[in-house]
C-alpha positions as CSV (number, residue, x, y, z in Angstrom):
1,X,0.0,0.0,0.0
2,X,1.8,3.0,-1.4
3,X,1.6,6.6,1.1
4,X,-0.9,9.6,-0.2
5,X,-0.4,10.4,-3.5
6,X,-2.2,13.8,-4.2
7,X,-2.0,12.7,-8.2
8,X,-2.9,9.5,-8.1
9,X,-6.7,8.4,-8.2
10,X,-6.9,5.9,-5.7
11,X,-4.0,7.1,-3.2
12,X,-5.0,10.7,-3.1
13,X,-7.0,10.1,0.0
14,X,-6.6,8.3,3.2
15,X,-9.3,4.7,3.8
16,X,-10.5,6.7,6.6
17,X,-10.8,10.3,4.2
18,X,-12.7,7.6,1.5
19,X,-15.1,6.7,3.7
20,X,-15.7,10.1,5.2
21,X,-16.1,10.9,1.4
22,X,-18.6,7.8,0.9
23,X,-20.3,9.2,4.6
24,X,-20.9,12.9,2.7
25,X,-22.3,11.3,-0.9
26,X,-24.6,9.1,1.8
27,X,-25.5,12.7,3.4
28,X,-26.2,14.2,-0.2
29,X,-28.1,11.7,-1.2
30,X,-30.5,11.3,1.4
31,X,-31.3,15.2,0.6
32,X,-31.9,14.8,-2.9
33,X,-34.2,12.1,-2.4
34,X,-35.7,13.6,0.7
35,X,-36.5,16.5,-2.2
36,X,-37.6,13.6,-5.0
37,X,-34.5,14.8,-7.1
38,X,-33.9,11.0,-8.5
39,X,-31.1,11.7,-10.8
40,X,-28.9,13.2,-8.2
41,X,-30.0,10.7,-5.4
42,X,-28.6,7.8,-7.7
43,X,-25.7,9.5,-8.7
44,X,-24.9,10.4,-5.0
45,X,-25.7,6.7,-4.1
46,X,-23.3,5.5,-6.5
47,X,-20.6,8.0,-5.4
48,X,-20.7,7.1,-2.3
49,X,-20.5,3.2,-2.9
50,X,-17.4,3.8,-4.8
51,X,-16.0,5.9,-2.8
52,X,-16.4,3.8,0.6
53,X,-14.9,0.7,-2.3
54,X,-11.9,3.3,-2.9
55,X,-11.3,2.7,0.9
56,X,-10.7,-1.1,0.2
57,X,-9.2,-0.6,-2.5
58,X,-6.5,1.7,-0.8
59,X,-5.6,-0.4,1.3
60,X,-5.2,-3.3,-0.3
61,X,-1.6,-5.3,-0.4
62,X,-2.3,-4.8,-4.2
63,X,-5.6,-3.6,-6.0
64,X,-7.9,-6.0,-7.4
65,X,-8.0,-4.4,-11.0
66,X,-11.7,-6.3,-11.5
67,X,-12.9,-3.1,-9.8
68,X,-11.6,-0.8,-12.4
69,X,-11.3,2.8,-11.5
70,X,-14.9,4.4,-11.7
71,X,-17.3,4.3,-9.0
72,X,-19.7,3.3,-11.4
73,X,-17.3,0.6,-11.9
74,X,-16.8,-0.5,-8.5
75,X,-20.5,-1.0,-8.4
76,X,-20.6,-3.1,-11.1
77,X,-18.1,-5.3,-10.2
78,X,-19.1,-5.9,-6.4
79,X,-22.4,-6.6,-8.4
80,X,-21.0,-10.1,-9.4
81,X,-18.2,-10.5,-7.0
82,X,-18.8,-14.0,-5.7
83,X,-16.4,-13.1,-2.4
84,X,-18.8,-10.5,-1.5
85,X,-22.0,-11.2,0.7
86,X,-24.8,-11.6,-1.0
87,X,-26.7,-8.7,0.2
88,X,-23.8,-6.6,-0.7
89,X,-24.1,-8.2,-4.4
90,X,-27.5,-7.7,-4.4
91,X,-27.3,-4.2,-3.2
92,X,-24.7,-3.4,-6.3
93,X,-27.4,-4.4,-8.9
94,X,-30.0,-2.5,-7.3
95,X,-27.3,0.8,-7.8
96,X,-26.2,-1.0,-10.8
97,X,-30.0,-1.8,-12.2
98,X,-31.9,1.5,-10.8
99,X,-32.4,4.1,-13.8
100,X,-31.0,7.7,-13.2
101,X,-33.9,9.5,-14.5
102,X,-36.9,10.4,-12.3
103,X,-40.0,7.8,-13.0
104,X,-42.6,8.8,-15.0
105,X,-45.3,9.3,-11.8
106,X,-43.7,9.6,-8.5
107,X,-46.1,8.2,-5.7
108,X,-47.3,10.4,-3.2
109,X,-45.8,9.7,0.2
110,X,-42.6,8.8,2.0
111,X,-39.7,8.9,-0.8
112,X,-38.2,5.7,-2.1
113,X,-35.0,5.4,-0.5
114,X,-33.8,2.6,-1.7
115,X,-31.0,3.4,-3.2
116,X,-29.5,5.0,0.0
117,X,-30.2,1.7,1.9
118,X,-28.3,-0.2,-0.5
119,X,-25.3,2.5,-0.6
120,X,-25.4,2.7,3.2
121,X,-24.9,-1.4,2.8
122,X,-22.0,-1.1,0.4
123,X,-20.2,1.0,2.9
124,X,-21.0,-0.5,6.2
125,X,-19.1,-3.5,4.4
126,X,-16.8,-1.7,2.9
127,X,-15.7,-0.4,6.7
128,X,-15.8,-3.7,8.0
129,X,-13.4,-4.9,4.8
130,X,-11.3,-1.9,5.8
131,X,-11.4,-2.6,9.7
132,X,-10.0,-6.5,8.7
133,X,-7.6,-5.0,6.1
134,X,-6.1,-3.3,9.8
135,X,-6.1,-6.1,11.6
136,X,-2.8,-8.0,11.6
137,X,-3.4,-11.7,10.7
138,X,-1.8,-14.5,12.9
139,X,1.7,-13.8,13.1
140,X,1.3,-10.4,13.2
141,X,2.2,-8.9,10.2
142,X,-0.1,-6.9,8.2
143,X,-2.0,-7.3,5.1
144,X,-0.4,-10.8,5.0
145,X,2.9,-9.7,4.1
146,X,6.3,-11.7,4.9
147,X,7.7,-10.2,8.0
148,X,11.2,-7.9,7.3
């Protein structure tokens, strides 16, 4: 896991600044949706997603390059990552699946925040991935790296 990197896409921010990232796109989100602005909601649930996936991704020994760079492509890859819990799988299609533009009648009511539950689920796992990417296995080295 390489330091901060201010030019480099993945290493420009901290795992912990990623998921305070993700945490802000979760905050944004639940506003535009509060306010039935669809589009945005989506895009901020997707956002945040990749971002709180950025945090894994940062500190992994090496990143996975199935995840590509994108947020959007984050998403789509947790969507069908077998090593992932289901929900979390299943919580990437619904981000992956859900169309950006506003349905044709919106229902009167509560509104549907469904893709904020499912981002919220993406980074609650991402946090714990982060939180056992910490943790020094058996042996104590980290990340499962020979000791020097």
């Amino acid at each position: 896991m390489p330091g901060p990197d201010p030019s480099h896409w993945l290493y420009r921010l901290t795992a912990d600044e990623w998921l305070a990232a993700a945490e802000t796109e979760l905050g944004h989100c639940q506003e535009t949706l509060g306010r039935r602005a669809v589009r945005a909601g989506v895009t901020h649930a997707r956002r945040a997603a990749g971002m709180a996936w950025n945090a894994v991704l940062a500190l992994a020994p090496a990143p996975d390059e199935k995840f590509g760079r994108s947020y959007m492509e984050h998403v789509v890859a947790l969507a069908s990552d077998q090593s992932a819990p289901e929900e979390v799988r299943l919580a990437a299609q619904v981000l992956r699946e859900t169309p950006a533009a506003a349905p044709q009648l919106i229902a009167i009511g509560k509104p549907d925040l469904t893709v904020l539950t499912e981002a919220r689920r993406i980074a609650d796992y991402a946090r714990e991935r982060v939180a056992a990417l910490r943790v020094p296995p058996e042996g104590g080295n980290l990340g499962g790296l020979p000791s020097p």
